[in-house]
N, C-alpha and C positions, 0 to 999 in steps of 0.2 A: 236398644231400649226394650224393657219387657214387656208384653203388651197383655192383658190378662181380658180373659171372657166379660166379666162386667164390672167394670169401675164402680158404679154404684146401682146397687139390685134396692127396690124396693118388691116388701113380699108382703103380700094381702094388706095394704095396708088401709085404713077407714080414718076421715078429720071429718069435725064436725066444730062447727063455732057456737053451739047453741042448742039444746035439748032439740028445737024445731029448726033447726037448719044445718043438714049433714052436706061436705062439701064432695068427698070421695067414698064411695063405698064395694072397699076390698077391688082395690087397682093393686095390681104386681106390674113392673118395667125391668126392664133390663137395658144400661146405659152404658155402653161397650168402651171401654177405652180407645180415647183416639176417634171417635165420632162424633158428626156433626148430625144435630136435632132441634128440628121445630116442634112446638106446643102451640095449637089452636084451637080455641073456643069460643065462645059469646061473650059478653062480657058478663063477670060475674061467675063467669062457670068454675074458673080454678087455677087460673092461668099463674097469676103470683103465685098463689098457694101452696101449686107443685114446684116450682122454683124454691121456695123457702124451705118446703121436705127435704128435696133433696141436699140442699147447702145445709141441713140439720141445723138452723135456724128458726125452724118450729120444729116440732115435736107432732108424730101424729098421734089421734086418740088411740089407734089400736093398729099392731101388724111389726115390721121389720124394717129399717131402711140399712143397708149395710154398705162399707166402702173398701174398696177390695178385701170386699170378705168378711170384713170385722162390723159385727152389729154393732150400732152407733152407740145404744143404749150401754152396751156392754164399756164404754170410753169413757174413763174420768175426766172428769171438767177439766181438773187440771190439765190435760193431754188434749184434749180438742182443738187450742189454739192450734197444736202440728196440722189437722188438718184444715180447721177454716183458712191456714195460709197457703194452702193449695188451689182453693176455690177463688177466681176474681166472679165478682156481682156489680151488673149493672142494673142499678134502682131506677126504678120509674121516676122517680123523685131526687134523684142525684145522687142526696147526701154528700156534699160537697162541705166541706167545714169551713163556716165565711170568714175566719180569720187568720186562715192560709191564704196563698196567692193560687193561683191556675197551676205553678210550677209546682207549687209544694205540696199542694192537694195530691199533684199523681204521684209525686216521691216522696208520698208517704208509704204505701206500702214497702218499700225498700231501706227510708228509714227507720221503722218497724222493724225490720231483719237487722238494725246495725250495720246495713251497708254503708260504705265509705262513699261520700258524693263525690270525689273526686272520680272514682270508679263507675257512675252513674249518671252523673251531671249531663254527658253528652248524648248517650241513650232517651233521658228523659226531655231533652228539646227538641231529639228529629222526630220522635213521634211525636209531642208538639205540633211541630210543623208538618207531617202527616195529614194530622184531622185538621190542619187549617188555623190553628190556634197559637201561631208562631207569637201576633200580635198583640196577645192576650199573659202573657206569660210571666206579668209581671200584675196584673190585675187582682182583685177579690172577687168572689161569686157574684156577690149582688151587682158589680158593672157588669158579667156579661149577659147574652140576651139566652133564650132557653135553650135554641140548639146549640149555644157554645158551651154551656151547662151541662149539658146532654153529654160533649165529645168528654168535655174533660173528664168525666166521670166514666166512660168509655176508655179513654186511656189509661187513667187510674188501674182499671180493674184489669187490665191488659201486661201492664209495663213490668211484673214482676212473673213473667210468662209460670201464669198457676196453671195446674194438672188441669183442670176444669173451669171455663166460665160459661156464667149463666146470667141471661141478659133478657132482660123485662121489656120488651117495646123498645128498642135501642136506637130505632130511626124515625121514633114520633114526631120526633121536634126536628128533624134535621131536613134538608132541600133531598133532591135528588142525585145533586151532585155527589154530598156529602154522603147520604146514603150509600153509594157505591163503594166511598173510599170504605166506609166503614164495614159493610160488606168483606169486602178485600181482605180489608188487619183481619179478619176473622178467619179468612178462609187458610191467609199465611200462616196464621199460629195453626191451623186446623194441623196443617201440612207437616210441621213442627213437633207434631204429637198431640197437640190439645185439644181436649174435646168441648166441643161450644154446644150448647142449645139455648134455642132464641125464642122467646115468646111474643106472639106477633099477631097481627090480621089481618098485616102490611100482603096483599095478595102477590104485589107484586115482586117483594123480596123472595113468596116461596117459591115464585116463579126461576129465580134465578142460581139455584142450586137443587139439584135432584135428591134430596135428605131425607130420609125418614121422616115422617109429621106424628106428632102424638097427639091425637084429638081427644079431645076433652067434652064429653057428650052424657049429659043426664048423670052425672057423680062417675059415671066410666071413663076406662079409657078406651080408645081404639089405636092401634099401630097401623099408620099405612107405609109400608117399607117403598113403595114407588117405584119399584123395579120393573 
């Protein structure tokens, strides 16, 4: 596998939501393939926000974000799907589509590709049963409770093993049990090739992996590399 210096560089780059409210101003990162990375701040400081730069799901007002190498700007719309199907995202918020089931909600990204279910089918219920959600697997959104909501949208973003995911609060809703397994799928895809970063202020998850942290501090950033 080829492993390149940074999978996605962002370079000076400035977002602001509002004449009087600038969110970052002139952050550069460098986000190495094949690495595993925390984002933490206040709330409010920019935690989403840099998740959505980097998945090039927003746009910033001013600077560079590039993905092995190639400025996003420079990508025809038409051409971007190639990459947003590289990136899995875990929303704060699910985004779970209520008139799917649990099953289909996560194979839909593989539907999406014209995977054949036959070829998928069994993939998609031992992670299932992984996050705990064997039970569930025939259900809609709205019967399950928040952390089952939680996994499946965790699995979703997982099951079609993408170049990068990036995951908002991923263990808000979930026990400590669960929190571990999910931990876990992260670390095994890490091992895999996949580079994860997790926005969080879960203390105790930074605790459990020695990671880079990308602090989010008065519109900057800070890298603590924790070595």
């Amino acid at each position: 596998m080829k492993i390149y210096n940074s999978l996605i560089k962002l370079e000076n780059v400035y977002h602001r939501y509002s004449i009087t409210r600038d969110i970052f101003n002139d952050i550069s990162i460098d986000i190495n393939e094949g690495g595993f990375y925390f984002i933490t701040g206040s709330s409010g400081s920019g935690k989403t926000t840099l998740l959505k730069l980097i998945s090039s799901s927003l746009k910033p007002s001013k600077g560079n974000i590039l993905f092995l190498g190639q400025k996003m700007n420079d990508i025809q719309k038409k051409d971007l799907y190639k990459i947003k199907r590289q990136i899995g995202f875990v929303f704060q918020d699910f985004r779970l589509l209520p008139h799917l089931t649990t099953y289909e909600n996560v194979a839909l990204p593989l539907r999406i590709q014209n995977k054949n279910e036959k070829d998928y089918k069994k993939d998609v219920v031992e992670l299932l049963s992984w996050v705990n959600l064997e039970h569930c697997i025939h259900s809609y959104p709205n019967y399950l409770s928040g952390g089952e909501q939680q996994r499946a949208a965790i699995a979703r973003a997982v099951i079609s093993s993408p170049k990068i995911i990036l995951a908002d609060e991923p263990t808000g809703n979930v026990d400590q049990t669960n929190s571990s397994k999910i931990l876990t799928l992260f670390q095994e895809m890490n091992k895999l090739g996949t580079t994860i970063i997790i926005a969080t202020h879960d203390e105790k998850l930074l605790s459990e992996i020695n990671a880079p942290i990308i602090e989010i501090i008065d519109q900057k950033i800070n890298i603590n590399n924790r070595k």
